[in-house]
N, C-alpha and C positions, 0 to 999 in steps of 0.2 A: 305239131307245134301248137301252144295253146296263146290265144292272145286274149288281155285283159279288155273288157269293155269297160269304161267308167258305169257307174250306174245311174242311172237317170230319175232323178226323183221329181216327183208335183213340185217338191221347194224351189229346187234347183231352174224349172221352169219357170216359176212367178218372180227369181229373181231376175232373169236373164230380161221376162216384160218389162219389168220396174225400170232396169236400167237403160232397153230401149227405148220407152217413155221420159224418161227422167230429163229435166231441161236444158240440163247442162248438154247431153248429147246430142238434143234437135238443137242446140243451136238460136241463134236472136233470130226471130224473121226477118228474112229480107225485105227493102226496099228501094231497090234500085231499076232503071230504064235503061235497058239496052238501046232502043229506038226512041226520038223523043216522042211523046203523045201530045206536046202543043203544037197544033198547026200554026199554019203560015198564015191567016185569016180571022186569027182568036177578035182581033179589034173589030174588023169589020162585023162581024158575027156580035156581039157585044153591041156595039153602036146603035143596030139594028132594032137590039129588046132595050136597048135606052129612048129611041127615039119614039116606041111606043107604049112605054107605061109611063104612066105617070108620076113627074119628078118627083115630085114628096111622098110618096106610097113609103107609108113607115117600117124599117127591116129596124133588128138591133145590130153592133157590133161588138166584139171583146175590148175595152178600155184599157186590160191591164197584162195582155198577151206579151209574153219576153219575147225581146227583142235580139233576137238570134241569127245570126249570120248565115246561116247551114238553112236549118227549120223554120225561122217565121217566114217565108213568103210559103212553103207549104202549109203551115197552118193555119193561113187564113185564109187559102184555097180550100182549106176540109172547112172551114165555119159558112163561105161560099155557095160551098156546093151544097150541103143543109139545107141554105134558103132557096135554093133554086128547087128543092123537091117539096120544100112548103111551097111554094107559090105554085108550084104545075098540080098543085093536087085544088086550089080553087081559083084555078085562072080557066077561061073561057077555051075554045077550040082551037082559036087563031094563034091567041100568045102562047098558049102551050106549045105550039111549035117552036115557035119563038125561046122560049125558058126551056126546051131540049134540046135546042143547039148551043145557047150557052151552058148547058149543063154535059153535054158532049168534050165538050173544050176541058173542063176541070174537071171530068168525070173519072180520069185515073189516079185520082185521088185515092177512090175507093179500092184500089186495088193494094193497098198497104193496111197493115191489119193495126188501124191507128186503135189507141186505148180510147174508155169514157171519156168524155170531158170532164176535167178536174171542179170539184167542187170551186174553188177559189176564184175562178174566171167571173166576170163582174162585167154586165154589157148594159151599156149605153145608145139608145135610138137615134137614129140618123133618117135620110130619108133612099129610096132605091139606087138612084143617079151614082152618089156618093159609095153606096157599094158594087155596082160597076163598074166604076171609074178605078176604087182599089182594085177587084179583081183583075182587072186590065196588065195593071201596074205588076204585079206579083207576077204573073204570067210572064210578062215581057221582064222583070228582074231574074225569071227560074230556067228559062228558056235557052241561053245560052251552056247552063248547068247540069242541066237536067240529066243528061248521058255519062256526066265523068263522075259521079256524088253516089255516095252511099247513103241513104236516109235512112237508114235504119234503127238508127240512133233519137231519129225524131219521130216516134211511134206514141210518144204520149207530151201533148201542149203543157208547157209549162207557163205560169202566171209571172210576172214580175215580183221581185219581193219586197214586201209590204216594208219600209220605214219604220222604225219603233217612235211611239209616240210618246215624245217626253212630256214627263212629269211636270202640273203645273207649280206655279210658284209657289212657295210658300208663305201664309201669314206672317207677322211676328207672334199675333197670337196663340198663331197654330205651334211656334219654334218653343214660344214659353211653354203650351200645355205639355209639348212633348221633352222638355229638355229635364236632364238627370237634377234633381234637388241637390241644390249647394251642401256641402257639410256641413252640419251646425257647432263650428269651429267655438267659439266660446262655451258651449256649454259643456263640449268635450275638456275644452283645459280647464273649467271649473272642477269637473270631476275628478281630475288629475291634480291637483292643487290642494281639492281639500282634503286628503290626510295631510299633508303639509301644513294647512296652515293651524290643524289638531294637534299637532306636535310642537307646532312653534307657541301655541298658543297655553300648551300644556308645560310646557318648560320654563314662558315668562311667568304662570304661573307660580312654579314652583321656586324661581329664585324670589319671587315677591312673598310666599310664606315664608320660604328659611331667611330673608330679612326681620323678618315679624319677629321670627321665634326667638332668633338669637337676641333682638331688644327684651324680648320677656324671660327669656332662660337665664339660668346661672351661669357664672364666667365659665368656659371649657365645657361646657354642655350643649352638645348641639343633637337634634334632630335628622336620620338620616332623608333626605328627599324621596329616595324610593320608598321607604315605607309609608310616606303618605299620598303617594302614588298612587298605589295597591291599595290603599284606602279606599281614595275618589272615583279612580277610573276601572271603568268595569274588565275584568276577564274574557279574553277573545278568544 
C-alpha cells in the first residue's frame, strides 16, 4: 500500500511560525491575582515610612489620570511604585529599608506587563505624605477586588479627555472684516434699465421729429420713422 506524505516545504514552515507568533493567537496578557498580594499590614508598613521622611519632600502626581472604576486605583499603584524605586536609589541605608517595604506592598504591580506612559499624562507636585496617604487609599479600595477582576484590560493608563476649547468671541469689527459684501443692488438695476430707457428715449424721439416733419411736409406726405432710425442710431 502506498501512502501519500504531504510535502513539506521552508514556506510551509515560516507560515506555520507566523501564525504561532501572530497576536491574535497568544492572546491579550494576562492580569489577574489568584491569591491577593496585599497584605493585611500595608497601613502600618506605610505609616512607618510616613512617620520618617519628611512631610514636604517633593514627589509629582498625574492631574489628569481617568477616572475608572476597574483601573484607576491600579494605576496609581504603577505611578507609586516608580517613586518608591526613585527614592530607594538616593535614600540613605535606614530608609531604604523602609522604601522596600512599602515597595513590597505594591510591588505586584509589576507583574502585569503595563504599556509606556502615555504621552498625555500631565503631573503636578505634591509633597511625600500626600502620596502615601493615596497609596494607602488605593490599596485598601483594590483589596477587597483584587482576586475576582481581570485587569487585563487595564495594561495601558489612560488620561482624562481634554475639553475643547471654545472659540473666543468675536469683534464686530472682526464680523464686518469677515462678512460677504452687500450686492451692489443699484448699480445692478442701473444696468438693467438702461437699454430701456435707450429705447424709450429713442422712440420720444422720434414721435417729436415726425411732429416736426409733418408741420414742414406737404399734406399726405409723411416720413417713414424707421428710415431715420437707421439714419441716427448706429448698426449692432
Amino acid at each position: 500500500m502506498i501512502v501519500l506524505v504531504p510535502a513539506w516545504s521552508p514556506t510551509t514552515s515560516l507560515l506555520l511560525l507566523l501564525l504561532l507568533l501572530s497576536p491574535g493567537l497568544r492572546g491579550t496578557p494576562d492580569c489577574s491575582f489568584s491569591h491577593s498580594p496585599i497584605s493585611s499590614t500595608f497601613k502600618v508598613t506605610i505609616r512607618k515610612l510616613s512617620d520618617y521622611l519628611l512631610q514636604d519632600y517633593p514627589v509629582t502626581v498625574a492631574s489628569n489620570l481617568q477616572d475608572d472604576e476597574l483601573c484607576g486605583a491600579l494605576w496609581r499603584l504603577v505611578l507609586a511604585q516608580r517613586w518608591m524605586g526613585r527614592l530607594k536609589a538616593v535614600a540613605g541605608s535606614q530608609m531604604q529599608s523602609l522604601l522596600e517595604a512599602v515597595n513590597t506592598e505594591i510591588h505586584f504591580v509589576t507583574l502585569c506587563a503595563f504599556q509606556p506612559l502615555p504621552s498625555c499624562l500631565r503631573f503636578v507636585q505634591t509633597n511625600i505624605s500626600r502620596l502615601l496617604q493615596d497609596t494607602s487609599e488605593q490599596l485598601a479600595a483594590l483589596k477587597p477586588w483584587i482576586t475576582c477582576r481581570n485587569f487585563s484590560g487595564c495594561l495601558e493608563l489612560q488620561c482624562q479627555p481634554e475639553a475643547s476649547t471654545p472659540l473666543p468671541p468675536r469683534s464686530p469689527r472682526a464680523l464686518e472684516a469677515t462678512a460677504l459684501p452687500a450686492p451692489q443692488a443699484p448699480l445692478l438695476l442701473l444696468l438693467l434699465l438702461l437699454p430701456v430707457a435707450l429705447a424709450l428715449m429713442s422712440a420720444a424721439w422720434c414721435l417729436r421729429w415726425r411732429r416736426r416733419r409733418r408741420r414742414a411736409a406737404c399734406p399726405g406726405e409723411q416720413v417713414p420713422c424707421t428710415s431715420r432710425l437707421r439714419d441716427v442710431l448706429p448698426l449692432w
